[in-house]
C-alpha positions, 0 to 999 in steps of 0.5 A: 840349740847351738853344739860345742862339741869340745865342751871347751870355754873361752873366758871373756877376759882372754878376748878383752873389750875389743877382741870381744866386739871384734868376734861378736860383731865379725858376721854383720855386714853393712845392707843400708845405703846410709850406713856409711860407718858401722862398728870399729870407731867413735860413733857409728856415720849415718847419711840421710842427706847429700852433705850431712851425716849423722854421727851415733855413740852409745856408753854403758856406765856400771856402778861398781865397774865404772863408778864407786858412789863411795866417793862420786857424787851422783850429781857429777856422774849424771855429768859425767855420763854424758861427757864420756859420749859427747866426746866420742862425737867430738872425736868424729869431728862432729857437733852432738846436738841430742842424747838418750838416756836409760837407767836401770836403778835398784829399790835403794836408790830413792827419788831423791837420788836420781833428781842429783843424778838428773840435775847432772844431766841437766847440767851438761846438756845446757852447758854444751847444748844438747837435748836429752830426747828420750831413753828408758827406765827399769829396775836393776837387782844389782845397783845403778847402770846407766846407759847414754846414747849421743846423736851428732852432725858433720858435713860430709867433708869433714868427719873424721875416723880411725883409719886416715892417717898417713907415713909422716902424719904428725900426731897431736894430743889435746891438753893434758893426760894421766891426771885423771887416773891419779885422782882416783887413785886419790879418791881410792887411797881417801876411801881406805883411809876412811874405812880405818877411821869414818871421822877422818876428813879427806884433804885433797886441796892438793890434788884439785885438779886431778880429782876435777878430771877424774869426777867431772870431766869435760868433752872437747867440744871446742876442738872441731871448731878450732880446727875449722877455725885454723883450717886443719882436718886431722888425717884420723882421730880418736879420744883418749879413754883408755889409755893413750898408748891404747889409742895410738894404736887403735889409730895406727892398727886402723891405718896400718902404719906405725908411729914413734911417740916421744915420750918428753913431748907428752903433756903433763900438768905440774900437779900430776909430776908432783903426785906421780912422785909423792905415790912413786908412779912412773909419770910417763906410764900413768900418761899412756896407760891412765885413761879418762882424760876425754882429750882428742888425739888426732893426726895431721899432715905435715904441711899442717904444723906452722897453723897448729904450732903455737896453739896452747891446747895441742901439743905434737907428740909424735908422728906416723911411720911406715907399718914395718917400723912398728909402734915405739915410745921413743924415751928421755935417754933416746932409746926405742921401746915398743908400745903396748896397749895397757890401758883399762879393760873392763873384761878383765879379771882383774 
C-alpha cells in the first residue's frame, strides 16, 4: 500500500485537465523505437515504416459533462464523437482513415436509442471516409459514456506538432470562433425556459448557425490538404477545443516562445456579434475562451503569407514572439493585456 504520511489531499480540481495528465503521466518514458510522439499533442505518432506514421487520438464524452440528452440528439452526438477526434488527427496534418468506438450505456436507454446514436456514427464515418473498426460494449450505472479512438497517416515529412513554431511565425486560425459556445448558451437558456412552461416551442431560427456548430460540428478535414495544395507546412499546429487563448498557449508553451494576438483580427461570424449583444457577452472573450468550434489554428513562417493571403478559410491573427515577451492580446484600443487560458475544464468545481 502506497503511505501519505501528512493524510494531506490535493483535489483534482487544483490540477486541472493538463496538470493533472501532466503529473499522472511524468514517469512514463518512451522504450519502443516506433513511438515517435507519446503524451503532450493531438494524437500520439507511431512509426512502422520508413515514411509513414501512424497517428493515434482518443476522447471521452460523459453524458451530463460533456453532453445534455436535454437538447442533443443522439443522432448528432454519434456525429459529434467523432468529429471531436477526427479533428485532433487533422490537427497532426494527418488523414484519419479508422475509429474505434466504445460505449458504457445504462438499462434506460433501449435499442432504439442507441440505433440513432449509431446512425450518427455511420453518418460521419461515410462522410469523411472512415472505418469504424472495432471498440467495446458495457453497461453503465450512471447514464451514456462514450469513448472514440481515431487511427490516421502522414508522411513522415509532413506531420506537424505543438512544439514547432518559431519568433516571427504568423499565426493562423481557420474559419470562425466563439460560436458554438453561444449555441449552447442558446440550447441552455431554451432549456429554463422549458422546465418553466413544457408547451413553449424553442425558436432558434436565429441562432441557425450557432446551434449547428455547437450540435453537429465539422472536423477540418479539408486543411491538410489545402495546405499541400498551397504548398505550406505550418511550423505547429493544434485544434481549437478549449478555447483559443487555451491553444495559443499550449503552442507557445510547447515552443517556448510568445506571441501577440490581435484581438480585431480574430474571425467572428455576424450571428455570433449579434448574439454576443443580445446576451451582453464580451465578443472577444467568448472567442478566446468558448471552445468547441474543431477550427485548426497553426503557425507558419513568414515567407508563407502571400501563398495564404487571400484564402477565405484562414485568417492571421496574430504572430509568435521572443519567450521574454510573453503572451498578449493586443486590443481594439491598442493596449497590451496578458492572455490567459480560460478555456473549459472539465476537472473543475464548477
Amino acid at each position: 500500500m502506497f503511505e501519505n504520511k501528512d493524510n494531506s489531499k490535493t483535489s483534482i480540481s487544483q490540477l486541472g485537465e493538463f496538470g493533472l495528465i501532466d503529473h499522472l503521466t511524468k514517469h512514463f518514458t518512451i522504450e519502443q523505437e516506433t513511438t515517435i510522439k507519446g503524451i503532450g499533442d493531438d494524437a500520439a505518432v507511431l512509426n512502422y515504416s520508413e515514411n509513414q506514421n501512424v497517428v493515434i487520438s482518443t476522447d471521452l464524452l460523459v453524458e451530463g459533462v460533456h453532453f445534455d440528452l436535454s437538447y442533443m440528439p443522439l443522432k448528432h452526438l454519434g456525429y459529434k464523437a467523432v468529429m471531436v477526434n477526427l479533428s485532433d488527427i487533422y490537427a497532426m496534418n494527418a488523414n484519419a482513415t479508422q475509429i474505434t468506438v466504445s460505449l458504457a450505456v445504462s438499462n434506460r436507454f433501449p435499442v432504439e436509442a442507441l440505433e440513432e446514436l449509431y446512425a450518427g456514427i455511420t453518418l460521419a464515418s461515410k462522410k469523411y471516409n472512415i472505418d469504424v473498426v472495432g471498440g467495446d460494449t458495457t453497461s453503465s450505472t450512471s447514464g451514456l459514456i462514450i469513448s472514440v479512438t481515431a487511427i490516421g497517416t502522414v508522411n513522415s515529412i509532413d506531420v506537424v506538432y505543438r512544439n514547432g513554431a518559431k519568433e516571427n511565425d504568423l499565426i493562423v486560425v481557420t474559419g470562425d470562433v466563439g460560436a458554438a459556445y453561444l449555441g449552447l448558451q442558446v440550447l441552455e437558456r431554451e432549456k429554463e425556459v422549458f422546465k418553466v412552461n413544457p408547451k413553449s416551442q424553442p425558436d432558434l431560427e436565429p441562432y441557425t448557425y450557432l446551434v449547428e456548430r455547437q450540435l453537429k460540428p465539422e472536423a477540418r478535414k479539408d486543411i491538410p490538404n489545402l495546405l499541400a495544395e498551397l504548398d505550406v507546412k505550418p511550423t505547429s499546429m493544434i485544434d481549437v477545443s478549449d478555447g483559443l487563448s487555451s491553444e495559443i498557449i499550449h503552442i507557445c508553451k510547447q515552443s517556448d516562445v510568445g506571441c501577440n494576438l490581435y484581438e480585431d483580427k480574430i474571425p467572428l461570424d455576424p450571428q455570433v456579434m449579434a448574439t454576443c449583444e443580445e446576451f451582453e457577452l464580451d465578443s472577444t472573450t467568448v472567442a478566446l475562451s468558448g471552445g468547441e468550434d474543431y477550427e485548426l489554428l497553426f503557425t507558419i513562417q513568414t515567407e508563407d503569407f502571400l501563398k495564404i493571403k487571400a484564402n477565405p478559410h484562414l485568417t492571421v491573427i496574430g504572430h509568435i514572439t521572443d519567450k521574454k515577451e510573453g503572451m498578449h492580446l493586443i486590443t481594439r484600443a491598442n493596449t497590451k493585456i496578458p492572455l490567459i487560458a480560460r478555456g473549459w475544464n472539465s476537472l473543475s468545481e464548477e
